[in-house]
N, C-alpha and C positions, 0 to 999 in steps of 0.2 A: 662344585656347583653350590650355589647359596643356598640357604636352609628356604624349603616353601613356606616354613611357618615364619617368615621373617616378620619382625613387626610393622602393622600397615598404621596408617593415620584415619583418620573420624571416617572420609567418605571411604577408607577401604574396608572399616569395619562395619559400616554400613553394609557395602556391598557385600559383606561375611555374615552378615546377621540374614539379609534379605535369601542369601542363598540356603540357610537352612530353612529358614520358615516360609516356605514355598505355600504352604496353605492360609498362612496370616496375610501373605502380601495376594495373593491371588483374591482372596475373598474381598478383601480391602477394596481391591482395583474393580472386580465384581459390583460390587455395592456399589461404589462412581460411578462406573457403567449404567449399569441400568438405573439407580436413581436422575442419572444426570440424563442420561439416553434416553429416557420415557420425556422430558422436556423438550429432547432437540427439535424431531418433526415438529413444533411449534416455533422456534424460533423466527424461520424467515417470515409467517404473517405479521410476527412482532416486532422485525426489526423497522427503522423509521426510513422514508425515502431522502428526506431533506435533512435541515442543516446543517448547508452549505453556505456559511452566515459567518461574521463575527459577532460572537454576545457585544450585548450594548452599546454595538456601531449608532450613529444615528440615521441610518435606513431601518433598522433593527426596530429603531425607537418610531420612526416615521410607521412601516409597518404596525407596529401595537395598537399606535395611537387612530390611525387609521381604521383599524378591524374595531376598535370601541364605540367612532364619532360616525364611522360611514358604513355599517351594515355590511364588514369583511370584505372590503372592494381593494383591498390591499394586494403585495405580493402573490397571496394564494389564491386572491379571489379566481374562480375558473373565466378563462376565456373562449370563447367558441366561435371560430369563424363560419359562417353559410356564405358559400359563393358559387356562383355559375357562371362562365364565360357566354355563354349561349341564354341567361336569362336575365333580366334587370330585379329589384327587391318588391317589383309590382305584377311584376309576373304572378300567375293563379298558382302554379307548383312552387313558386319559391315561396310566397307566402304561408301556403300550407307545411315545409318543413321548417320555417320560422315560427309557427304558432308548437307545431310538436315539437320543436326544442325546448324551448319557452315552458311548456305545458312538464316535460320529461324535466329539465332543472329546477321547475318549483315543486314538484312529486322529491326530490328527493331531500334525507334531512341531511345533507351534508350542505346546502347553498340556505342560506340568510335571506338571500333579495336577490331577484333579477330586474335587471336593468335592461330594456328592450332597445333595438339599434333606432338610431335620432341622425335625422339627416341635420349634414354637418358635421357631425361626431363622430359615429360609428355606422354613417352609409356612404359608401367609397362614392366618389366623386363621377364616377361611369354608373355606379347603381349596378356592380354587380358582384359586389361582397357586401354584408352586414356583418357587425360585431357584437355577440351577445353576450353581457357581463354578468356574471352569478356571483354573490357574496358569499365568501365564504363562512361557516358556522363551525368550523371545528379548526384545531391548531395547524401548521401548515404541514406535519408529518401525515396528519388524518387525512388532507384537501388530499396528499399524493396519493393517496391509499382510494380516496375517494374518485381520483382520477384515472386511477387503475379500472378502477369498475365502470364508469362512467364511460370511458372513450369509443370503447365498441357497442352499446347500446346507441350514442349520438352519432356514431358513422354510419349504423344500419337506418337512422331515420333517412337520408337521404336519398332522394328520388328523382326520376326524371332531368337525370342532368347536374341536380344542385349536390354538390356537397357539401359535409358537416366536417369538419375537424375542430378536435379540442385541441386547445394550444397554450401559449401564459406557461410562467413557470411549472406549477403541478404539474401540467401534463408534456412538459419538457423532462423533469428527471424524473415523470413515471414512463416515460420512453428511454429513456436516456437508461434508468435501473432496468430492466428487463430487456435492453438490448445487450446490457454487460451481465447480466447471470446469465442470458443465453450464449454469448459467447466465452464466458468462464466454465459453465456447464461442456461447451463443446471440445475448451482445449484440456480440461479434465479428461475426458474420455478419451484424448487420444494420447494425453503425458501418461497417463497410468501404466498400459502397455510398456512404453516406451521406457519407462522409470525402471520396472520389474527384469525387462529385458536388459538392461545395465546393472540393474543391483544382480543378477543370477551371473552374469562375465565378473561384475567387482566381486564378489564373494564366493564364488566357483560354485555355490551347492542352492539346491530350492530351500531347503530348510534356511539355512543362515537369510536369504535374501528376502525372506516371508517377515523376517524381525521388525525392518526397519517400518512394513506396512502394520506391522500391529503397534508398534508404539504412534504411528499416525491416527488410525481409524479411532483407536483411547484417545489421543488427546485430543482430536475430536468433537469426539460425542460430548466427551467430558466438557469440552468449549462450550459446544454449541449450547450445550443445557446449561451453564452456566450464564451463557448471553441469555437464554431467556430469563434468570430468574434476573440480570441487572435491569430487562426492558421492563421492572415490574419498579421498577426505580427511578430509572429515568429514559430516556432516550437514545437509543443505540442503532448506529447508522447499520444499513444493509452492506457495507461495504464491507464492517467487521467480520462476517461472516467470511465472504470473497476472501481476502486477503488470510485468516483465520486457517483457513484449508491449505490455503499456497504454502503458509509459513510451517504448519503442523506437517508437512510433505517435505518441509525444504530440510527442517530440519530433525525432525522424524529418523530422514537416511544419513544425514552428519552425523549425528550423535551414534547410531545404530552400526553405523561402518566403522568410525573408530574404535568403540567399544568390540563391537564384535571380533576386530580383528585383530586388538591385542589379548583377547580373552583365549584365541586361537593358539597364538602365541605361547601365551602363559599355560597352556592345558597340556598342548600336544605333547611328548616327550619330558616334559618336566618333572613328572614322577609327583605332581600335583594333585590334589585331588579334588573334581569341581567347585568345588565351594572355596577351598584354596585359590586356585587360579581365579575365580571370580573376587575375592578378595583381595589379589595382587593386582588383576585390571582394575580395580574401580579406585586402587589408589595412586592409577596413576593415568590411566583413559579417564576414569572417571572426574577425576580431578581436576582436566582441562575441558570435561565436558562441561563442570560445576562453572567454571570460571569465563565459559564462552555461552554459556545461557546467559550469567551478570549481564558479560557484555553487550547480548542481543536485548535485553531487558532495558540495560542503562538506554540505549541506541532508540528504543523506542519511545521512552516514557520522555524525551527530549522535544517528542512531537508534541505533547499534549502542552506544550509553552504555551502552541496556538490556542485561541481564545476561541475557539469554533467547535460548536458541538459535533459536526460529522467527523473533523480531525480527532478529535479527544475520544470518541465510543471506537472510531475505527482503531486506533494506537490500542484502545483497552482490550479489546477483543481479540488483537493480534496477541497482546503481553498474555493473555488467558490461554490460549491455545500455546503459546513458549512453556508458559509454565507448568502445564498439564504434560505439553512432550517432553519436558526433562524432569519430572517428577517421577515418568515414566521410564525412562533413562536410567535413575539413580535408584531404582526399584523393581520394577517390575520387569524390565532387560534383565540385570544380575539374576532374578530370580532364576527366568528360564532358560538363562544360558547352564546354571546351576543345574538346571533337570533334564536337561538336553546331554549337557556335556559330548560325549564323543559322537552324539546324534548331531549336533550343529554342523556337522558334513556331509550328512545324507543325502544322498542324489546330487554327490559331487562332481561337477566336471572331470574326465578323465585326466586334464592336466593339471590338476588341483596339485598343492602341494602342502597338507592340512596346517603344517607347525609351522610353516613361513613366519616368520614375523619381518625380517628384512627385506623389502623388494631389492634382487640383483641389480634389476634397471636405475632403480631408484637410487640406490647406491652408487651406481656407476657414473649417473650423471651428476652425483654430487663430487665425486672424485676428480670429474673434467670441469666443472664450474671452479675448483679447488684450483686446477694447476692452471687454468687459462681464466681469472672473474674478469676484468676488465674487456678481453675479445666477446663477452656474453653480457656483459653487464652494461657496457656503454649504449650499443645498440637497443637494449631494450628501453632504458632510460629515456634515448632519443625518441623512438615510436609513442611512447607512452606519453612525454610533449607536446611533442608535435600535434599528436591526440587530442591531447587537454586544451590547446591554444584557443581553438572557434568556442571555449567556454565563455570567452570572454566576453563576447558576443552573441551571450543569449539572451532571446527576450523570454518574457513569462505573460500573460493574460489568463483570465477563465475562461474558459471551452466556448465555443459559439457553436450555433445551429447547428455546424458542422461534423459533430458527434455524436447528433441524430442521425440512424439509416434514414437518406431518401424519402421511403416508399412510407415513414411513420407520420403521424397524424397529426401530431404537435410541427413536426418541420412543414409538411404540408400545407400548415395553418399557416404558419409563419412565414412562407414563403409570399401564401395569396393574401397574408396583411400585408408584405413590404411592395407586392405590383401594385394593391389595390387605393395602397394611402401613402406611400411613402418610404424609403429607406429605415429612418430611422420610429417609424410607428408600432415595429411589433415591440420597442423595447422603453414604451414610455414612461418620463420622470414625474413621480408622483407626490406633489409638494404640500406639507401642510400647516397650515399657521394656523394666525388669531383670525377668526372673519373680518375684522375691524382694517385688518393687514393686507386682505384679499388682492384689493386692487394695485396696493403695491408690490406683490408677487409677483401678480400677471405680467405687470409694464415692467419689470426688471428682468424676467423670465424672455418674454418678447423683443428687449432690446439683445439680451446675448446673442452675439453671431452663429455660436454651437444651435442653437432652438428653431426649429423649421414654423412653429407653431404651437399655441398654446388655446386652452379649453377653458367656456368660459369655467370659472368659479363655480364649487357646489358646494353648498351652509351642510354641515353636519349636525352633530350633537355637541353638546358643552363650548358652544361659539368658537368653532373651528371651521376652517372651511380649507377642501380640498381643491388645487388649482394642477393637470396633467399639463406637463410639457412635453411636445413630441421632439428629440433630437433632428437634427440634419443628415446625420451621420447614423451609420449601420451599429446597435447594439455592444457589439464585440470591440469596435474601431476603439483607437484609441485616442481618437480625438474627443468621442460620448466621454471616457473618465476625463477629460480635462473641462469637460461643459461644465460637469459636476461641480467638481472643484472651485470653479471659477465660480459656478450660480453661489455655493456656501459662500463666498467670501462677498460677495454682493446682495444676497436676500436679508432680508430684516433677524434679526439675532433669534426670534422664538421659529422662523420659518426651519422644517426639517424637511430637506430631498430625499424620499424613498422611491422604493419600485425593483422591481426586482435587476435593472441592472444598475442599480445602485446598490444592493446587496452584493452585486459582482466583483462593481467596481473599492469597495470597502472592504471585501476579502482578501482580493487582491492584495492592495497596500498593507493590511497586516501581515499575509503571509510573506510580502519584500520587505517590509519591519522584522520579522519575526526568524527568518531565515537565517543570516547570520546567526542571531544567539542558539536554536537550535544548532545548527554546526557547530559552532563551537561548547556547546555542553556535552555532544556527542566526543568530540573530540578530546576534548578534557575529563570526563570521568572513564574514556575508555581507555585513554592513557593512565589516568589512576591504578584501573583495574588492571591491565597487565602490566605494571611495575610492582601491585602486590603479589601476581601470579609469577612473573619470572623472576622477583629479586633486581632487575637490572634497567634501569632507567634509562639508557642507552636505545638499547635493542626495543626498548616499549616504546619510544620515540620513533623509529624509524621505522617499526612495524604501524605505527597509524599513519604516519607520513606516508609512505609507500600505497597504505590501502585509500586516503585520500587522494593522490594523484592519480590511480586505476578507477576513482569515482570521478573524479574530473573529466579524464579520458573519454569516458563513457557517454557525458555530459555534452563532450565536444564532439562526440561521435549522433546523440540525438538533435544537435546543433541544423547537422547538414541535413539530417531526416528528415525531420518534423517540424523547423522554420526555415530551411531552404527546399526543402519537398526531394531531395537527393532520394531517387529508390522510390517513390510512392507509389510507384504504376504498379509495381511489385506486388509492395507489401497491401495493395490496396485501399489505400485513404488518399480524402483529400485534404490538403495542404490547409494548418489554421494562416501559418504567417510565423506563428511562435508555440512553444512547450505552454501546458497547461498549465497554469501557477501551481497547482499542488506538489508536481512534481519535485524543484529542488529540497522542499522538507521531506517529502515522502519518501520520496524513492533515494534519495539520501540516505534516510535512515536505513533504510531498508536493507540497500548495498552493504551499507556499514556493518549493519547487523550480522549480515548472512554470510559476508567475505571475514569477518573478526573469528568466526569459528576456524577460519585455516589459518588465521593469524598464529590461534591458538593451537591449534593442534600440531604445527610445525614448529613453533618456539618452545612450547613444552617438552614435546621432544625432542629435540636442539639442549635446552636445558636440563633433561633426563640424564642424556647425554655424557652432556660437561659435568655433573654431581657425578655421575660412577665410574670415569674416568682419569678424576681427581683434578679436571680442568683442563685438557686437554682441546683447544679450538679446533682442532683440525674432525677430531671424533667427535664432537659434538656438533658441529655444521653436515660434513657427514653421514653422521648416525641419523641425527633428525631428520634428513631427506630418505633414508632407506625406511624409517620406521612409519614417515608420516605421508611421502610422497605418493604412495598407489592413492590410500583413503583419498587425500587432496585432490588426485588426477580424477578417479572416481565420483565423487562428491560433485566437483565442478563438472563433470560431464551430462550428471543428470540433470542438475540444477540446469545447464545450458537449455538440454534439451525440454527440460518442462519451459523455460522460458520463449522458447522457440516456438512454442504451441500457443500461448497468447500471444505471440507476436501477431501469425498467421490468422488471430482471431478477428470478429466483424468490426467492431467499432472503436472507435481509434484511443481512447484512454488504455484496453488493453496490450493494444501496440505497443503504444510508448511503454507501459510498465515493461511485455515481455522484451524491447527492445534494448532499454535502458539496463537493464538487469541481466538480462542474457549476456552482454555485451560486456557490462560489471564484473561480472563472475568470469566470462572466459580470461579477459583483463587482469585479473587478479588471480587466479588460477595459474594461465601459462606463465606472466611473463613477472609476477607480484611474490609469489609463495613459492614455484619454484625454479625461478631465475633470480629476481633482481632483489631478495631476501637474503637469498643465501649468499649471493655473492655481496653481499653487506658484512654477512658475518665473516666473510672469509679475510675483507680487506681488515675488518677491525680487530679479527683474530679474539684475544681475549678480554679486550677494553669494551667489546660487545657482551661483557657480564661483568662488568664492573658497576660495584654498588659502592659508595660513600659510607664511611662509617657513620655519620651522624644521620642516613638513611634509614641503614642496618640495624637501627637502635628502634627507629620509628614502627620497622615492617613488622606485619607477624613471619613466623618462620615458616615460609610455605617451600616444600620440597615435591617433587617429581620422579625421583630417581628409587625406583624397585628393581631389584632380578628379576 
């Protein structure tokens, strides 16, 4: 047997050091804790509802200039619709909950000016909606903030018939955000259970399956109170947080299952002695945890390309909470598995077997992938295709009404501006020139075919003047982004189109500009990193190939979902038409991220392997599925099932994420890491660790291989 005092490298002697000094690292994590934890419960009032924008668009610009010349009647300005089927705006109760609207938006300091409804403008044509416009006074994070508060105080004014709904952007993503933390909230409570209940079968004992939850609930706290001290810097989306918790969870138990259960390994029977074996796991579990953190790091920081504040706070937030759970990983795990020692099996399942390190199954089906790859390998390849193909054919847009519940106040609004004035009226274009220019905005405005109708001209401040053009066409449609486009190319050169679904439609086309090149940075530095992780340029190439075509798959699989409406009745939504533009950056990376840890965790051990074998293909394809297969099967099973729970959830962006990602992971899981991986290395034998001299010279010397 090898000496346990064999020499380890930097992260083993880390994990050697952390395991003696159990009260320097405890205290350490302690002090993050609660310095950082006394922050958190303040976070979510901090974080911002809005932008959903691209910096410097020129709707971006149109908005600025707008909130300066026209008393904030811009994107955030609030909108509020009164309407009654049952009364006209001359009616004695209608008018009375028009004057206490009125009366309620200039009491508050968040509105500039209100603008009372003006037949012809904002008195529907039946006279039985008005539109009442408040300017906004504060940036467009605070109008959401403000529209939060705002909406059920102007719901309760209405009376006798009439009602009030706020609506307009604000109070679209302050419905929109508080229908996704209550549905995030909801499938939290029921993944937790369900997570625990799989890590106590993956780990056989309560103790070992409690790890994975404490290196989440620390990196955390730790997040969250760090997002509050960046919102004291700049503006960070609520979303950060959401996604913060999924990832702190996601990979919380990857990191926590591998480690744990070659530390099992290493202890049992080894004549080891804890700090020892924690020392030989972390240099060589730890090693591919270090290296599959990069990865999740590289995968995110690829988002922040995009030039949009909610993408860039959300990406940071997420990277805060990665980097907190594998800080926690490479510290605070070794420490207490160190103090634990033969306690990490307590209240073991009777059929535990503590020193396992090889699963028999695991093994075994690497044996039959061995003598038969092709009868396992073709077919998967095929599905996996086939899969991917309806990628081709997908579209992207920004979310419409439709992402609103029903029964919420903004869609409600929005429903009784499009009976009461028009299709395209709840989503009008707001144009701004020189005054001098006015009249020729209007008449070009009017002649385009896209424009149902246009408003006269209002003089602002600094001889600007702003000209509303109501579309023909529904907000969302895709005819409204080509009005657009078209009006820029024919209004006078200083004229700017804003409004909020110009802000949409401007998001939009960055994130299909911008899409590729995150894909391919993602691609590209994650191929980097594991060519410097496994030495072999070969195997790191078809290990991102493979996990791109199971994100493809996936892709083609939300294809038939969510723009052919395949299953809706089901999952409960209704159909946009197309995937939410965020999606291929987002949930992209995300796949990337989360599926690159089994990348890792199975090539490492693949390569473990092959180094103590002396290069042996067959033991190293193998060994890697016996040492890496259970964690993998494990890992992706909970991830499934957490993603099954926002599938299940209310409003449809968490659909799609847990759809898209659920989907991802089982995809890469069953038929990615342990089919159609290993039967790669089997056909390539040993050219699947073949490194080029003039590489070899380049790389640092990174090894995997302990007793």
């Amino acid at each position: 047997m090898t000496s346990p005092r064999q020499p380890v490298g930097a992260i083993g002697r880390l994990g050697g050091w952390t395991a003696r000094h159990l009260r320097i690292v405890a205290a350490a994590w302690l002090v993050v804790a609660v310095g950082l934890g006394v922050l958190a419960p303040r976070v979510e009032k901090a974080l911002s509802g809005a932008g959903w924008e691209t910096t410097g668009s020129e709707s971006v610009q149109a908005r600025q200039a707008i909130g300066k010349g026209f008393n904030g009647l811009g994107t955030y300005g609030l909108t509020v619709v009164v309407h009654a089927p049952g009364k006209t705006v001359s009616d004695p109760a209608f008018v009375r909950v028009l004057r206490r609207v009125e009366d309620r938006l200039s009491s508050d300091p968040a509105v500039a000016t209100v603008v009372p409804p003006r037949a012809g403008v904002s008195i529907s044509p039946d006279r039985h909606a008005a539109v009442i416009q408040a300017g906004a006074a504060r940036d467009e994070n605070d109008m959401v903030r403000a529209a939060d508060e705002l909406k059920g105080p102007l719901a309760r004014l209405g009376s006798s018939g009439v009602r009030v709904d706020l609506t307009g952007a604000d109070g679209m993503w302050s419905d929109f955000n508080q229908a996704n933390k209550s549905a995030m909230m909801k499938s939290e409570l029921i993944s937790w259970p369900v997570t625990l209940a799989i890590l106590v079968l993956a780990f056989g004992s309560l103790v070992a399956a409690g790890l994975p939850l404490m290196l989440t609930i620390g990196g955390l706290i730790a997040a969250a109170g760090s997002l509050w001290l960046g919102t004291r810097i700049a503006d960070i989306s609520i979303w950060s947080m959401n996604f913060a918790l999924m990832f702190a969870l996601a990979l919380g138990i990857d990191y926590a299952l591998f480690i744990v259960y070659r530390f099992r390994a290493a202890f049992f029977g080894s004549g080891r002695s804890a700090p020892e074996a924690v020392a030989a796991t972390m240099d060589t579990a730890g090693k591919a945890v270090l290296f599959s953190g990069a990865t999740v790091l590289v995968s995110l920081s690829a988002v922040m390309l995009v030039p949009s504040p909610a993408f860039r706070s959300t990406s940071l937030g997420i990277m805060l909470s990665v980097v907190f759970v594998l800080a926690a990983a490479l510290t605070l795990l070794p420490a207490a598995l160190a103090k634990l020692g033969p306690r990490v099996d307590r209240f073991a399942l009777p059929w535990v077997d503590a020193g396992e390190h090889h699963s028999p199954r695991s093994a075994a089906w690497g044996e039959r992938l061995w003598r038969r790859p092709l009868h396992y390998g073709l077919p998967a390849l095929a599905l996996l295709v086939v899969l991917a193909l309806p990628v081709f054919s997908l579209k992207t847009a920004m979310p419409s009404i439709k992402v609103v519940p029903p029964g919420d106040s903004s869609r409600q609004g929005y429903d009784a501006i499009q009976t009461a004035f028009g299709r395209g009226s709840a989503g009008p274009l707001q144009i701004i020139a020189p005054r001098t220019e006015a009249a020729q905005v209007a008449a070009a405005a009017q002649r385009d075919p896209g424009i149902a109708r246009v408003m006269p001209a209002q003089p602002g401040a600094g001889g600007m003047a702003l000209v509303q053009a109501i579309p023909a066409t529904d907000p969302s449609a895709t005819a409204t982004g080509t009005t657009i486009d078209r009006l820029r190319l024919t209004l006078p050169p200083a004229a700017l189109v804003g409004g909020p679904v110009a802000e949409s439609h401007d998001l939009q086309a960055t994130l299909s500009a911008k899409t590729p090149l995150v894909i391919g940075v993602v691609l590209g530095l994650s191929f980097l990193l594991l060519v410097v992780a496994l030495q072999a340029p070969v195997i790191a190439l078809l290990g991102v190939v493979t996990n791109l075509l199971a994100t493809a798959a996936a892709f083609g699989v939300a294809k038939w979902i969510f723009q052919d409406g395949v299953g809706h009745s089901v999952l409960g939504f209704e159909p946009q038409g197309f995937l939410d533009a965020w999606g291929p950056v987002f949930f992209f990376a995300m796949i990337f991220a989360i599926s690159m840890d089994y990348t890792v965790f199975l090539l490492s051990s693949a390569k473990e392997h092959w180094e103590r074998s002396g290069g042996d293909a067959k033991t190293a394809m193998v060994g890697g599925m016996a040492a890496s297969g259970r964690v993998i099967f494990a890992a992706g099973a909970i991830m499934v099932a957490v993603f099954v729970t926002f599938a299940l959830s209310g409003p449809l962006p968490p659909k799609e994420m847990g759809v898209i990602l659920g989907i991802a992971v089982l995809l890469d899981a069953a038929l990615v890491r342990l089919l159609l991986l290993p039967v790669m290395l089997r056909l390539l034998g040993k050219r699947a660790w073949y490194l080029p001299k003039p590489l070899d010279r380049l790389l640092p010397d990174v090894r995997f291989g302990h007793a």
